[in-house]
Structures are given as structure tokens and as C-alpha cells.
N, C-alpha and C positions, 0 to 999 in steps of 0.2 A: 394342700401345699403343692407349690411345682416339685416337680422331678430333681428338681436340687435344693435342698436346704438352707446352703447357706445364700443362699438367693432369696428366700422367703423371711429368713433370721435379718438379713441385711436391712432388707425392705422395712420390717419392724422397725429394727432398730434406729435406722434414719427417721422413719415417720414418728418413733416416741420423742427422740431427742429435737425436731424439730419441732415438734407440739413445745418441748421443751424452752425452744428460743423461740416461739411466740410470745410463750408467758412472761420471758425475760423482754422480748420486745416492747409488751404493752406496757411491763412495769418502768423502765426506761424513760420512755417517751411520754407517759405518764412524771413521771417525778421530773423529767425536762420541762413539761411546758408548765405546772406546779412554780418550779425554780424562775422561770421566766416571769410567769406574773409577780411572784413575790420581788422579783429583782436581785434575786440569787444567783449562784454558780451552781450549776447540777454537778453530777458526780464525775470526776472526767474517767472514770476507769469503763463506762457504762459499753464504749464501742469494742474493750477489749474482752468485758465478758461474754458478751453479742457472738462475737467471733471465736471465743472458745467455746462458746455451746453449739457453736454451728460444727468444729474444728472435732468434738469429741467422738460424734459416731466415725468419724476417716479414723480416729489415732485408735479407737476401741476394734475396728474391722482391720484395720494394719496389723495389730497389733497379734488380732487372733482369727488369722486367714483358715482356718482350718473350722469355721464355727460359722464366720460372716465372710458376703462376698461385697469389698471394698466398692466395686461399681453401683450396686446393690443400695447400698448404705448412702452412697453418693445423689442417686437419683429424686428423693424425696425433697431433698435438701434446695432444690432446682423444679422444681416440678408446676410450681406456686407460680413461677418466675415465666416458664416456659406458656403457661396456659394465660397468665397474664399479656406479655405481648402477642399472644396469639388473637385473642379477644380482643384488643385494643388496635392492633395492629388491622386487621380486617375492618374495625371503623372506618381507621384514618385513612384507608384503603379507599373505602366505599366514599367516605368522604368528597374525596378527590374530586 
């Protein structure tokens, strides 16, 4: 563990709950394209629960600063995002 705790609790914490909004992800977009073939309407609540599962480790490290470190928690959540235009980003680079 680093030298701070709540630095390492944080990190956890971001990285379950974002494991978290994968699974809510795949099930999501999963029962969208389902609903599409069928000629259905999907769920319309599916983008706001997406965004409370992302929203939960901020409000659970807000909440209990003394345990988790809010930046900490933050990072996981971005991470995926950040290495993505990284990698893509240097294609279109080289592309050029």
C-alpha cells in the first residue's frame, strides 16, 4: 500500500465501482440494441443509472474524506478514457 491509505482505499474503491458501470454498461447496450431489433423502446432511465454508478464512488469518498481520497476515487473512473485517446490519438498522429 502507498504511504497514504486513503489514497490506496480510494483507488479500490473507484476501480470496483467502475468494474461496476461496466457491467451496468454492457447490460444497457445489450438490452438497447435487443429493443432496436425487436422494434421496441429500451429503458429510458438506462443513461441515468450509467451516471449514478459512475457518480457513486465521488459521493461515497465525499462523503467519508477521512477513509478515501476523493481524487483517488476520481482517477479510475478516467483512466480507460485517458489511455484510449492516447492510443488512438498517436495513430491518427502517425497517420497524418
Amino acid at each position: 500500500m502507498p504511504l497514504d491509505h486513503t489514497v490506496t482505499l480510494g483507488l479500490i474503491l473507484g476501480a470496483a465501482l467502475y468494474y461496476v458501470y461496466l457491467l451496468v454498461l454492457t447490460r444497457t447496450v445489450t438490452a438497447q440494441l435487443e429493443a432496436a431489433r425487436a422494434g421496441t423502446s429500451a429503458n429510458p432511465f438506462a443513461f441515468f443509472v450509467r451516471m449514478a454508478a459512475l457518480a457513486l464512488p465521488l459521493l461515497i469518498a465525499a462523503k467519508f474524506p477521512e477513509h478515501f481520497s476523493i481524487l483517488a476515487a476520481f482517477a479510475p473512473l478516467f483512466i480507460n478514457h485517458i489511455v484510449t485517446f492516447v492510443v488512438y490519438g498517436r495513430k491518427e498522429a502517425a497517420a497524418s
